[in-house]
C-alpha positions as CSV (number, residue, x, y, z in Angstrom):
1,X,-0.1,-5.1,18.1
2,X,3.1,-7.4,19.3
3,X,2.4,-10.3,17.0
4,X,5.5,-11.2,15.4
5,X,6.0,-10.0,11.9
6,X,7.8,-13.1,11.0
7,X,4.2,-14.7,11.3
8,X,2.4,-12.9,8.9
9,X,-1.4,-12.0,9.0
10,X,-4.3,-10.1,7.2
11,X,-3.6,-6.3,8.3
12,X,-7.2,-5.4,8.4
13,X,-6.5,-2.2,10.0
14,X,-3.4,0.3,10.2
15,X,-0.7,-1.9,13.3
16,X,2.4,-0.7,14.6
17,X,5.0,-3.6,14.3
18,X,8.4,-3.0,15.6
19,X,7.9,0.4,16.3
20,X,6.5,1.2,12.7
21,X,3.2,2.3,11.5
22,X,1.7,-0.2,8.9
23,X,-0.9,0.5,6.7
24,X,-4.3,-1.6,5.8
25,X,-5.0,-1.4,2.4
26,X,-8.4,0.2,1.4
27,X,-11.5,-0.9,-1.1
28,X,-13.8,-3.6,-1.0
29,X,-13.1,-6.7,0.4
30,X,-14.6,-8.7,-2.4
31,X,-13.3,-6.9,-5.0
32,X,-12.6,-8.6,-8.5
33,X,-9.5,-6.1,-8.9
34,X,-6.4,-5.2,-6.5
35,X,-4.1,-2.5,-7.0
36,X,-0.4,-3.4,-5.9
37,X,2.4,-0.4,-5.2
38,X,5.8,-1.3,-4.1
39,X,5.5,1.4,-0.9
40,X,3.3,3.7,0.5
41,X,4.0,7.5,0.2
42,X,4.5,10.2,3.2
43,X,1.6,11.9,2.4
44,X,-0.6,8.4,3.0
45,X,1.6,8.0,5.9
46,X,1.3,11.6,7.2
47,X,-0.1,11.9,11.0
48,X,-0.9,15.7,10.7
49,X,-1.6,17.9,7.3
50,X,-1.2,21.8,7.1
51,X,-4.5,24.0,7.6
52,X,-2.8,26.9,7.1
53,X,-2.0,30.2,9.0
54,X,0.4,27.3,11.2
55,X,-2.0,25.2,12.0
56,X,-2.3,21.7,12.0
57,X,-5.0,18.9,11.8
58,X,-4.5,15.7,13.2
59,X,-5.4,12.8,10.6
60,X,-5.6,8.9,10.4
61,X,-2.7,7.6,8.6
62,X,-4.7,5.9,5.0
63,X,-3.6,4.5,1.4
64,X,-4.9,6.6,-1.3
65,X,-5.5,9.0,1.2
66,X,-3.4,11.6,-0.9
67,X,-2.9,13.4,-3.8
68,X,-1.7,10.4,-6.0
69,X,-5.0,9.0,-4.9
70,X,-7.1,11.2,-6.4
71,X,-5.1,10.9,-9.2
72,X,-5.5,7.2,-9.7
73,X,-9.2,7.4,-8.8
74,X,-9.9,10.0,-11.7
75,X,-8.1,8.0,-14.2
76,X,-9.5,5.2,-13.0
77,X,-13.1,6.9,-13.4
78,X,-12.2,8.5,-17.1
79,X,-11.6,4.1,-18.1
80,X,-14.9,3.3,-16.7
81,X,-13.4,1.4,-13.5
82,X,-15.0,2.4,-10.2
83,X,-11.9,2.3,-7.3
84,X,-15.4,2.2,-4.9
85,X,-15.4,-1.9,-6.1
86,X,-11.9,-2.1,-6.2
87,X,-8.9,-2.6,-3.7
88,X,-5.7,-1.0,-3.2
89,X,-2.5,-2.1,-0.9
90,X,0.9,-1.8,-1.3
91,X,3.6,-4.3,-0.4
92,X,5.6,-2.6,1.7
93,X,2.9,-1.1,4.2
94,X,5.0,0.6,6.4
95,X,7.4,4.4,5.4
96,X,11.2,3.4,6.1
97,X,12.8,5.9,7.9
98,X,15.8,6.2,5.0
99,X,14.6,8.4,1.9
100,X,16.2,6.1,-0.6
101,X,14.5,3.3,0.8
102,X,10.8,4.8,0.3
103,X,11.9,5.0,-3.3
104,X,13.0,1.7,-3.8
105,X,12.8,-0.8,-1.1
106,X,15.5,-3.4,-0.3
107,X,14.8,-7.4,-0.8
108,X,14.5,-8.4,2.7
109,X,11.6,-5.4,3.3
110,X,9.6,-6.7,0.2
111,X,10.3,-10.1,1.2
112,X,8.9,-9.5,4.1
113,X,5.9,-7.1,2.5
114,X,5.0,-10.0,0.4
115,X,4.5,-12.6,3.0
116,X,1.9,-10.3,4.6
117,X,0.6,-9.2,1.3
118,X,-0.1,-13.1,0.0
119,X,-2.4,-13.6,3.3
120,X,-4.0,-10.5,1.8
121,X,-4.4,-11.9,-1.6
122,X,-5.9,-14.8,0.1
123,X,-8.4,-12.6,1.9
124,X,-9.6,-10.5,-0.9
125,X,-9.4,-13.4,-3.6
126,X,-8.9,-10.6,-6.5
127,X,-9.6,-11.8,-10.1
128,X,-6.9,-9.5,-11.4
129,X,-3.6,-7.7,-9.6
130,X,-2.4,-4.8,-11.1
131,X,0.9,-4.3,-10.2
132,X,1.8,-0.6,-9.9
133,X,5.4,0.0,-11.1
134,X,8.6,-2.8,-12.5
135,X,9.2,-3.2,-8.6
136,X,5.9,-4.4,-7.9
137,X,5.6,-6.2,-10.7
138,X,8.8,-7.8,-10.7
139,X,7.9,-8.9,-7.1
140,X,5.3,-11.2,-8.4
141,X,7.2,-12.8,-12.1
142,X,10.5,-14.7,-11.7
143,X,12.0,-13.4,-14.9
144,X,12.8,-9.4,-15.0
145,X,12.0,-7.3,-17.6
146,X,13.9,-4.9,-18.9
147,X,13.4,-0.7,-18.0
């Protein structure tokens, strides 16, 4: 897609914008709760996984789509919450080519992130966010809280 990313929209599916993969989020688009992370992870992000004896399987890029997602989906499951009726996104939708960076994002990416994440907010019209991390959350408060 060549729209310009300073002219944020819904990302209903996964878009390459300047020359970078960026991921949809996943769930139900009416869903009461949204969860938030700061970033997505390689292995969401991952275009190929291992099948063993060297080979490789080609795969859609997809949030959740990963260990940590099964993860969060059995926890999830053990509180009564069912991730089916739920959304997940992250705000910055797109794996920076620097390592540090996937660990902790700069401000002008989540700047950025959070312009298209707001039109997503506004799509799904979540009762409740739950912000994944202090970098998520500290995306959405003005004051910081201490680590």
């Amino acid at each position: 897609m060549s729209e310009d990313p300073n002219t944020p929209f819904y990302i209903k599916k996964n878009t390459e914008i300047d020359g970078k993969l960026w991921l949809a989020g996943v769930g139900s688009r009416r869903a009461t709760v949204m969860f938030v992370a700061p970033g997505i992870l390689e292995e969401e992000a991952a275009t190929e996984v291992d099948a063993g004896y060297g080979r490789k399987l080609t795969r859609i890029p997809r949030m959740l789509d990963c260990s940590f997602g099964v993860l969060l989906k059995k926890l999830a499951q053990k509180e009564g919450i069912d991730m089916d009726k739920c959304y997940y996104t992250s705000i910055v939708k797109y794996l920076p080519d620097e390592l540090r960076l996937r660990k902790k994002p700069n401000k002008e990416m989540l700047a950025k992130g959070m312009a298209f994440l707001d039109k997503e907010i506004e799509a799904v019209q979540p009762s409740i966010i739950v912000c994944l991390g202090k970098l998520a959350f500290d995306c959405f408060v003005d004051f910081r809280a201490k680590e």
